[in-house]
OpenMM code with the backbone's topology and positions (N, CA, C; nanometers):
from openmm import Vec3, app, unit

residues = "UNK UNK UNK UNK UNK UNK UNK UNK UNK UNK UNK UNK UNK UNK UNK UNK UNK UNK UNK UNK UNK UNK UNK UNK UNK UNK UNK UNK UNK UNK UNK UNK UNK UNK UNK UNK UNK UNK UNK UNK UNK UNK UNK UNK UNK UNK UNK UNK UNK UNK UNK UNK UNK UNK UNK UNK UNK UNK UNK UNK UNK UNK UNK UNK UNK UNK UNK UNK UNK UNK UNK UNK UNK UNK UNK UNK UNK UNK UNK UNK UNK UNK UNK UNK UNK UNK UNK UNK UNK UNK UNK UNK UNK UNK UNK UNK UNK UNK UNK UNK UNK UNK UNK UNK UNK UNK UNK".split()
positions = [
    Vec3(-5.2944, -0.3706, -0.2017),
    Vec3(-5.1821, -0.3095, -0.2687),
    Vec3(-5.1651, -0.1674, -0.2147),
    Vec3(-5.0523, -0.1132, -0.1559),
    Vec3(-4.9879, 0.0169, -0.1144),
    Vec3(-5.0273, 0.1288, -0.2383),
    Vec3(-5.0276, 0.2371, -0.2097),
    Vec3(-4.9794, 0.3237, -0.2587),
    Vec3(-5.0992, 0.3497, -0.4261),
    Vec3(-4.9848, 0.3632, -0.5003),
    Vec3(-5.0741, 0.4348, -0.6639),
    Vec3(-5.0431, 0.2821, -0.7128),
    Vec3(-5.0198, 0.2273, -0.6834),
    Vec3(-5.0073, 0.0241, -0.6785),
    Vec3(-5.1772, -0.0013, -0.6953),
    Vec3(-5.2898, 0.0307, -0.5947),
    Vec3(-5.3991, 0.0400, -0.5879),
    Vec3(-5.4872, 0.0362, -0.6728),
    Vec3(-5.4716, 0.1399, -0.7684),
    Vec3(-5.5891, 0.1713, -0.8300),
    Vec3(-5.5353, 0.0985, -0.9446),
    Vec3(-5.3851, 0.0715, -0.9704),
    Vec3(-5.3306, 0.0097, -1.0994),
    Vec3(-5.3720, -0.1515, -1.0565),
    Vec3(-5.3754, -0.1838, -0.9803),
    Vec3(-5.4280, -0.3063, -0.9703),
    Vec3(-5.6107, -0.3324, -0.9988),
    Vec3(-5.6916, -0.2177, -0.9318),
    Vec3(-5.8066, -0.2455, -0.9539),
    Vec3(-5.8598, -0.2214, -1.1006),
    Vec3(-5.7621, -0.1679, -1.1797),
    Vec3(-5.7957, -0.1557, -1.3374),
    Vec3(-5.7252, -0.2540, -1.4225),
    Vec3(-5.5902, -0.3197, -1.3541),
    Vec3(-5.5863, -0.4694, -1.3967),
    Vec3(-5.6783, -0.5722, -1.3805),
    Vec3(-5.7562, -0.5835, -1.2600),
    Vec3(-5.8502, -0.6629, -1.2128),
    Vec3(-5.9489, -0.6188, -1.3150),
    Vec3(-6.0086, -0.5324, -1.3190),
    Vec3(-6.1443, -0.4599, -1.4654),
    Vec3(-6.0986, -0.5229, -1.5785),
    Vec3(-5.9958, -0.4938, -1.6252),
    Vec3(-5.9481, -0.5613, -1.7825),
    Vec3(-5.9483, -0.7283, -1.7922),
    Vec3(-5.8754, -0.7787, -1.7068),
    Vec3(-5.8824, -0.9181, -1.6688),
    Vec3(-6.0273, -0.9516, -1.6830),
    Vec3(-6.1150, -0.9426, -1.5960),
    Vec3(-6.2256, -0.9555, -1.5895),
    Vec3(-6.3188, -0.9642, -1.6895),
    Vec3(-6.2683, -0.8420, -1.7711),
    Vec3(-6.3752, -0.7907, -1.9111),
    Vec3(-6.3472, -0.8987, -1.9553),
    Vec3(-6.2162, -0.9097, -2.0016),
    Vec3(-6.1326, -0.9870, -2.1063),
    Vec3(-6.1649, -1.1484, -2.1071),
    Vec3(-6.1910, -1.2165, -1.9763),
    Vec3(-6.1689, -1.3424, -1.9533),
    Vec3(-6.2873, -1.3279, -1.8145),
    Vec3(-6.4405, -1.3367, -1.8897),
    Vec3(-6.5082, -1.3309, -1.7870),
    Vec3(-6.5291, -1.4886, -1.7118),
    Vec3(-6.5748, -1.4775, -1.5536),
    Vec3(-6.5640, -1.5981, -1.5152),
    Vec3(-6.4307, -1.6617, -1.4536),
    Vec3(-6.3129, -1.5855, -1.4662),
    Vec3(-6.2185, -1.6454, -1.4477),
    Vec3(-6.2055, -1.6113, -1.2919),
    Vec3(-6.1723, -1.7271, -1.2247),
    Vec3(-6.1281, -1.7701, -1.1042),
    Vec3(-6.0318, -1.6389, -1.0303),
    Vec3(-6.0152, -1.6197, -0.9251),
    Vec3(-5.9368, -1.5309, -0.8182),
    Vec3(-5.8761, -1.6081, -0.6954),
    Vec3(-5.7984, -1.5515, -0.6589),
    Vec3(-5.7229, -1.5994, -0.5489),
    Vec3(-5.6161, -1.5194, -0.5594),
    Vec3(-5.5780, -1.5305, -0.4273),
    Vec3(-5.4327, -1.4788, -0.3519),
    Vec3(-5.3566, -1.5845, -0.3151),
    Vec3(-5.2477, -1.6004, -0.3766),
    Vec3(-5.1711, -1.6906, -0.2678),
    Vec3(-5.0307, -1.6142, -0.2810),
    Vec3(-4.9699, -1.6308, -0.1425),
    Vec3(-4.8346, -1.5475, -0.1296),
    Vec3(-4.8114, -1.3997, -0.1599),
    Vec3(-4.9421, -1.3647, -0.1446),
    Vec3(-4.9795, -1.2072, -0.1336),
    Vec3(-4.9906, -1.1412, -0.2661),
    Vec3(-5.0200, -1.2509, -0.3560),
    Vec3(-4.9881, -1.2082, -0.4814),
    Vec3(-5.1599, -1.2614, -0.5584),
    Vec3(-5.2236, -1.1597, -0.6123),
    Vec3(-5.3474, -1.1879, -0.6863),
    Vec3(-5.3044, -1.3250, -0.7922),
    Vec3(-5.4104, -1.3974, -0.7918),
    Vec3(-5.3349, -1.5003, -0.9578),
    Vec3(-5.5095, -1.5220, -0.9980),
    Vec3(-5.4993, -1.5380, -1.1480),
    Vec3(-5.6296, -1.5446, -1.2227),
    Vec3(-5.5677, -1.6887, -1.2369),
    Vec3(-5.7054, -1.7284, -1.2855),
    Vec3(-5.6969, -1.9072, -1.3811),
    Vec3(-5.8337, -1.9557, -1.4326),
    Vec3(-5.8873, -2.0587, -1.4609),
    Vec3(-5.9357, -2.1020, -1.5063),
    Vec3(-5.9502, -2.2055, -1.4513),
    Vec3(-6.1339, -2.2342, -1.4357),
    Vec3(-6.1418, -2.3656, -1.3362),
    Vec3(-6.1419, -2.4769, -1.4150),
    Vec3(-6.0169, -2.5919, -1.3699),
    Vec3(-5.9748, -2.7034, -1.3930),
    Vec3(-5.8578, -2.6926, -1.5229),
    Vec3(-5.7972, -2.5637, -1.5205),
    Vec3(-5.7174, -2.5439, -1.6134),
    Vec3(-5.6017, -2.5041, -1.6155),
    Vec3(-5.6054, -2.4313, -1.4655),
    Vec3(-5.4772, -2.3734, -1.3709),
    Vec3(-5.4741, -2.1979, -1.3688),
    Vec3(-5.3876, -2.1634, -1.2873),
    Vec3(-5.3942, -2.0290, -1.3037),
    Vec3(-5.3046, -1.9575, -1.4553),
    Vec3(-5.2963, -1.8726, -1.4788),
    Vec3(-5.2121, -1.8598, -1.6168),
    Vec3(-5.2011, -1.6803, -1.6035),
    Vec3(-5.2137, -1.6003, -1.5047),
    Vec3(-5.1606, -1.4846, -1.4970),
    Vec3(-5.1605, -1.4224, -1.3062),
    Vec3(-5.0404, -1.4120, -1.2708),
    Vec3(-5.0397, -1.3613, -1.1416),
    Vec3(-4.9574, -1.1845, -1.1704),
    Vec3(-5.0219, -1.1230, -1.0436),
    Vec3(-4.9346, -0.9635, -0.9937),
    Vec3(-4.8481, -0.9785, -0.9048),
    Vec3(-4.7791, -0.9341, -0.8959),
    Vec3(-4.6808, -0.9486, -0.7753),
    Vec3(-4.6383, -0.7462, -0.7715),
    Vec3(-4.6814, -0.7166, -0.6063),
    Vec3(-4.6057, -0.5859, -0.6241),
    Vec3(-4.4514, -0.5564, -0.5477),
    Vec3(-4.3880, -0.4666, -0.6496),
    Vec3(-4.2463, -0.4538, -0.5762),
    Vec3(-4.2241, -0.2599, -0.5334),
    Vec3(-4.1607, -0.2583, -0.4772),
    Vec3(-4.1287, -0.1047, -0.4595),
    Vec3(-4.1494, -0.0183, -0.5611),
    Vec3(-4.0826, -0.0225, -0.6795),
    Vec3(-4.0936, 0.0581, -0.7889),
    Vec3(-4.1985, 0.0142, -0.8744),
    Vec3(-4.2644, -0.0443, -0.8692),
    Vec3(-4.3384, -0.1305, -1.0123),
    Vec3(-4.4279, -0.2769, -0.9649),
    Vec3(-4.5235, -0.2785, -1.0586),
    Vec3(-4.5997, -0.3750, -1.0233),
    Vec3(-4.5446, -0.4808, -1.1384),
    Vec3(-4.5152, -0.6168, -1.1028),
    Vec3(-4.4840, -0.6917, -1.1994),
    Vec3(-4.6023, -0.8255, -1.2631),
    Vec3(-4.6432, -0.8221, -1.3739),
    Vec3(-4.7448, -0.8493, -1.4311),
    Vec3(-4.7095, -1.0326, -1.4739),
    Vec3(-4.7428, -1.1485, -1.4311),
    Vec3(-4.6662, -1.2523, -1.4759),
    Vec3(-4.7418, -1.3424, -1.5624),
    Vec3(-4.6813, -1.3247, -1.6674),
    Vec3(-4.8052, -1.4690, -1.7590),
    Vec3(-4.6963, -1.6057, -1.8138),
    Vec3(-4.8272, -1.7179, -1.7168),
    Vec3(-4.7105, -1.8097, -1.6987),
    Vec3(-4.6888, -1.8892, -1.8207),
    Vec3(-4.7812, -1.8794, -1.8978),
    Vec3(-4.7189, -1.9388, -2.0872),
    Vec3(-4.6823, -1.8109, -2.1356),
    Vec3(-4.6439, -1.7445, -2.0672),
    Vec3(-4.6127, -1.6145, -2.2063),
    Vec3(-4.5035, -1.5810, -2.3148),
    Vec3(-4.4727, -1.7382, -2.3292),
    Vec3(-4.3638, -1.7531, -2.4359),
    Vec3(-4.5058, -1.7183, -2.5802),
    Vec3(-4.5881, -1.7524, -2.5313),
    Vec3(-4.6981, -1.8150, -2.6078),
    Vec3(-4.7892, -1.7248, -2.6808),
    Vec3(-4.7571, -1.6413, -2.6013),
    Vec3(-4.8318, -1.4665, -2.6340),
    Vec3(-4.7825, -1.4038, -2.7841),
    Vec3(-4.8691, -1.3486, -2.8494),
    Vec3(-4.8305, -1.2329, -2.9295),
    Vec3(-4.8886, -1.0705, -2.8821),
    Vec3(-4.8393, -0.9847, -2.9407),
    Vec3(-4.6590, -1.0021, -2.8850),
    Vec3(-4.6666, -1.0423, -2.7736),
    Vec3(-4.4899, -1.0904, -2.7682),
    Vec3(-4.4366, -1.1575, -2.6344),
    Vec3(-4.4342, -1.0156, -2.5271),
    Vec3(-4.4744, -1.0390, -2.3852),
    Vec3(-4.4243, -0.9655, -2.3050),
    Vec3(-4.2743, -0.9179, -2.3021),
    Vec3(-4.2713, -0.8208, -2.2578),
    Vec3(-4.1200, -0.7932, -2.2896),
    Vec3(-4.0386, -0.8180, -2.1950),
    Vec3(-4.0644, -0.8989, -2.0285),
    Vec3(-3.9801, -0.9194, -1.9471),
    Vec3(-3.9474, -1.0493, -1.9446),
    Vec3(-3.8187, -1.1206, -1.9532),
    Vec3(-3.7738, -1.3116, -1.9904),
    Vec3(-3.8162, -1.3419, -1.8075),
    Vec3(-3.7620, -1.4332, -1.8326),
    Vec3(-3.7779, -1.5081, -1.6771),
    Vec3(-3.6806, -1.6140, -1.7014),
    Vec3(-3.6968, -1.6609, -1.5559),
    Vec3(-3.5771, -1.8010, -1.5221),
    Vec3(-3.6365, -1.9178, -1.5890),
    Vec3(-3.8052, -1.8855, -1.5731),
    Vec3(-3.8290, -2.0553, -1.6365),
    Vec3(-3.9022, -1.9802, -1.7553),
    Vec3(-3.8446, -2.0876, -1.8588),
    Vec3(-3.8301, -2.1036, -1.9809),
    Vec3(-3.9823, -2.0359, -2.0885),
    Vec3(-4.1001, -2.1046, -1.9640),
    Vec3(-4.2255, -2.0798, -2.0307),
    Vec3(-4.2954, -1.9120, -1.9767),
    Vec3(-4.2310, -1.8103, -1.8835),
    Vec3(-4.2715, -1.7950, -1.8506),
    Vec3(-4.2350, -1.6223, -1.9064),
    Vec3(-4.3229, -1.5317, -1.9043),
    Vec3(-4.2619, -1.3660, -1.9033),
    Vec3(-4.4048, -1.2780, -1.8686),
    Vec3(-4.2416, -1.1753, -1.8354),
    Vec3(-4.3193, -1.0568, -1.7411),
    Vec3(-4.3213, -0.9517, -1.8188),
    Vec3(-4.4730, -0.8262, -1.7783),
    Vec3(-4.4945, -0.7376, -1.7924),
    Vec3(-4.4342, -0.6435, -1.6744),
    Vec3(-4.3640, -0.5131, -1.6090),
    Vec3(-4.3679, -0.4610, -1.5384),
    Vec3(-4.4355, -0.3346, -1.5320),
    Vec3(-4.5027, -0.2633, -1.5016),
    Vec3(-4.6036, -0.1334, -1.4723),
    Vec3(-4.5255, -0.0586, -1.3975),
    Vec3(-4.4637, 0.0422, -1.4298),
    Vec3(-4.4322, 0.1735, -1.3225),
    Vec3(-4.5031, 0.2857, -1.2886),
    Vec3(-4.4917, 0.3899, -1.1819),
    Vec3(-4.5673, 0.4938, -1.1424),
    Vec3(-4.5624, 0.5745, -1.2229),
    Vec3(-4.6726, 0.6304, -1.2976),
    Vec3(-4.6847, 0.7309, -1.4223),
    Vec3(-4.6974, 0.6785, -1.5067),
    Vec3(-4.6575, 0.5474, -1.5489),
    Vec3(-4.6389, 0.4841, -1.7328),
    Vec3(-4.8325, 0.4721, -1.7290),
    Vec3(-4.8188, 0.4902, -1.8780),
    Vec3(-4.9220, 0.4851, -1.9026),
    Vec3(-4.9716, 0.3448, -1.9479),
    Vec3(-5.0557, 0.2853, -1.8967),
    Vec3(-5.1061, 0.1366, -1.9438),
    Vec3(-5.1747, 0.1180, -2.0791),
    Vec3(-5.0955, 0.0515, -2.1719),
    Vec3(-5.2126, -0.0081, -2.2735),
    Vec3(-5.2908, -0.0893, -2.2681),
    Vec3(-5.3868, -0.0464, -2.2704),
    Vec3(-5.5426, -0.1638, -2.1919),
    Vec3(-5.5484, -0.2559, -2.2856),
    Vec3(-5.5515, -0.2049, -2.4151),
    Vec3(-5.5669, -0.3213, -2.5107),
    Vec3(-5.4927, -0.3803, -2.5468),
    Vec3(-5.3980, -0.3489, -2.5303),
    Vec3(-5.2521, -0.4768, -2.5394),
    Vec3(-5.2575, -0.6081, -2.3781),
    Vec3(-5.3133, -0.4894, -2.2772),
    Vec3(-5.3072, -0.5902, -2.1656),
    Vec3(-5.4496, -0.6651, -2.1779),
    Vec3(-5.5204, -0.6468, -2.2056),
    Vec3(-5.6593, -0.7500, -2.2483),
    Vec3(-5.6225, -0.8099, -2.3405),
    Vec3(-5.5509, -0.8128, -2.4342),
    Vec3(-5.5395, -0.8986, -2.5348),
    Vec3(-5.4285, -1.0461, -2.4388),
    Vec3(-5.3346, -0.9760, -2.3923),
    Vec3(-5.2449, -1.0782, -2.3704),
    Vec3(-5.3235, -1.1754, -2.2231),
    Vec3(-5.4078, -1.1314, -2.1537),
    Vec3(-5.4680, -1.1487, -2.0742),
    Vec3(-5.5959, -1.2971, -2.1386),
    Vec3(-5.6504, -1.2311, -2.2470),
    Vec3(-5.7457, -1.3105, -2.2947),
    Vec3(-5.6785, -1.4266, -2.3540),
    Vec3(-5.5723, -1.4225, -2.4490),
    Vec3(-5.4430, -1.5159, -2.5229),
    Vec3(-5.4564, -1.6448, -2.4071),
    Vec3(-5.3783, -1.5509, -2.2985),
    Vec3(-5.3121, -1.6366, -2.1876),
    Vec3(-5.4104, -1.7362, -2.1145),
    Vec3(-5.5071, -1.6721, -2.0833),
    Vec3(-5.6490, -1.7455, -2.0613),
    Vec3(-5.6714, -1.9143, -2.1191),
    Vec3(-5.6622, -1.9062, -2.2974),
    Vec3(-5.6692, -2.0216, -2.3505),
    Vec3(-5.5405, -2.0937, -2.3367),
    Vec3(-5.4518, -2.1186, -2.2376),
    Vec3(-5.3327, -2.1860, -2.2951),
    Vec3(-5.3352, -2.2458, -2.1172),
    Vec3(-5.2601, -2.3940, -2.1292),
    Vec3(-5.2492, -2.4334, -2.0138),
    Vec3(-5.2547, -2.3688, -1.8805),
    Vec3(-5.2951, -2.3609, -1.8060),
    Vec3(-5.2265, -2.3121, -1.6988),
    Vec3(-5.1164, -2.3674, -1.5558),
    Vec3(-5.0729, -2.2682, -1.4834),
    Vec3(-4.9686, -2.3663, -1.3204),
    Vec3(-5.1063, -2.4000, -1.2162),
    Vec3(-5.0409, -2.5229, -1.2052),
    Vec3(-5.1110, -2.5528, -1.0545),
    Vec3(-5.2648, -2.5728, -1.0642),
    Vec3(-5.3312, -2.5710, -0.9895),
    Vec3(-5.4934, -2.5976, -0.9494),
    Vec3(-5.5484, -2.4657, -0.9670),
    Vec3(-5.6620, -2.4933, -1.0041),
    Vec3(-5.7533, -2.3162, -0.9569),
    Vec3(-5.8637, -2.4052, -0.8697),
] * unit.nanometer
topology = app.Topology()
chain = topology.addChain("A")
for resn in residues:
    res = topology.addResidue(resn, chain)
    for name in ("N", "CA", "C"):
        topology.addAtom(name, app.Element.getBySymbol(name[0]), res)
């Protein structure tokens, strides 16, 4: 990850981690994704110019809901900008949530 992208990622990766120890890693399409083995992945990063975008793929499912909708139905985003300050414990919580709920694809 570029830039102040970096270190906001390696303290997403810490929380994730705490939160949902054991959980699976991978990159695919340049994009980090967590999951759960034999359960699927259930949270990817994706970074964009302005902002890192945070994706939890049941996050209809979450309390609270993330606050970004998406195209598919089951799915919402967190976005992170340069300076905002992160709530760790809101993002471990939704992190750990997301953990127990189906996940996309294979891990």
């Amino acid at each position: 990850m570029p830039g102040w992208k970096r270190d906001l990622g390696r303290q997403l990766d810490a929380l994730i981690m705490q939160a949902v120890p054991g959980a699976c890693k991978a990159v695919k399409w340049n994009s980090p994704l967590y999951g759960i083995e034999g359960q699927g992945w259930f949270l990817g990063v994706h970074c964009f110019t302005k902002y890192l975008k945070v994706a939890f793929f049941q996050g209809v499912s979450l309390k609270p809901l993330p606050p970004v909708e998406s195209k598919d139905k089951n799915t919402r985003y967190f976005h992170i900008y340069e300076g905002e300050k992160l709530d760790a414990a809101q993002f471990a919580s939704w992190a750990k949530q997301a953990s127990k709920l189906p996940g996309w694809g294979k891990t």
